[in-house]
N, C-alpha and C positions, 0 to 999 in steps of 0.2 A: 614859762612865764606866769606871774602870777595875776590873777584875775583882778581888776580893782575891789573888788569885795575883801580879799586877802591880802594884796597890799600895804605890805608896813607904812607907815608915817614917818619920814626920816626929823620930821621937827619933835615929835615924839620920842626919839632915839636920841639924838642930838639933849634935848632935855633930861632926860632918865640919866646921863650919861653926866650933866650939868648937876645932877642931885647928888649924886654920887661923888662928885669933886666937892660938892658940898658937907660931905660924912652926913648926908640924908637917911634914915631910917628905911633898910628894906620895905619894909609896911610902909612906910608913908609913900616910897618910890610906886609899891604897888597901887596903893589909893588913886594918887594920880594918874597913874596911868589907867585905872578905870575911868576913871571920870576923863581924861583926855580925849580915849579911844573910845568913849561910850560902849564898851565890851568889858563884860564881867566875866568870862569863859576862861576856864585855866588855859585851854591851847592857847590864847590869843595871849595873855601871860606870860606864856614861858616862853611860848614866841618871841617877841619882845624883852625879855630877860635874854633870851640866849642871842639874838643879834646885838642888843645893844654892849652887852658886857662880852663876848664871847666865850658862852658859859657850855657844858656839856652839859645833854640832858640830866646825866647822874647828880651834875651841881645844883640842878634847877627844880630837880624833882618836891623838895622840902615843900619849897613854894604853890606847886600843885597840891600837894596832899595837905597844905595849913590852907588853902583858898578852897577846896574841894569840901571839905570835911567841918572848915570852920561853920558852916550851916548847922551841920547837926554835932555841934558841940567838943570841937577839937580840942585834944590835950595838949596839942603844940599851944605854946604861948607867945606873943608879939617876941620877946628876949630868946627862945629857941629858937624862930625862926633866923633873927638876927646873924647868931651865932654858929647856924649854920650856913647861911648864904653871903652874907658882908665879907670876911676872907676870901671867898672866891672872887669878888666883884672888885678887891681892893687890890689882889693880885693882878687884874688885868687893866689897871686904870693908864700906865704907860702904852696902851694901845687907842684910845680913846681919841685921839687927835693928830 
């Protein structure tokens, strides 16, 4: 069981999940959900990518290493990231409801 500290936010989920039906930008979905969850932490992140979407970690990792890295000066771009995570997310939108 997970601790309330750890605990997803299903209105969080729910929403990410609403962006997405939207053709919402990876990075924007990420943005938001910083500011949502008030957590900037890649696990908390991928976390929430990998529940909301039902994503493997292998799908999800881009997003760690452009949030991680983006500090000190990532060569992933907002369109790379895109381009590698949005196909995975588009793929599972028939499960979303």
């Amino acid at each position: 069981m997970e601790s309330e500290e750890t605990q997803l936010r299903y209105e969080i989920i729910h929403k990410l999940r609403d962006l997405a039906e939207r053709n919402t930008s990876v990075i924007d979905m990420v943005k938001y959900l910083i500011e949502a969850s008030n957590n900037d932490s890649v696990f908390n992140i991928m976390r929430y990518f990998r529940k909301s979407f039902f994503l493997k970690i292998d799908e999800i990792k881009p997003i760690g290493a452009w949030n991680y890295f983006s500090f000190y000066g990532s060569s992933w771009s907002d369109e790379e990231i895109e381009k590698e995570i949005k196909p995975f997310i588009d793929e599972q939108r028939w499960k979303f409801y």
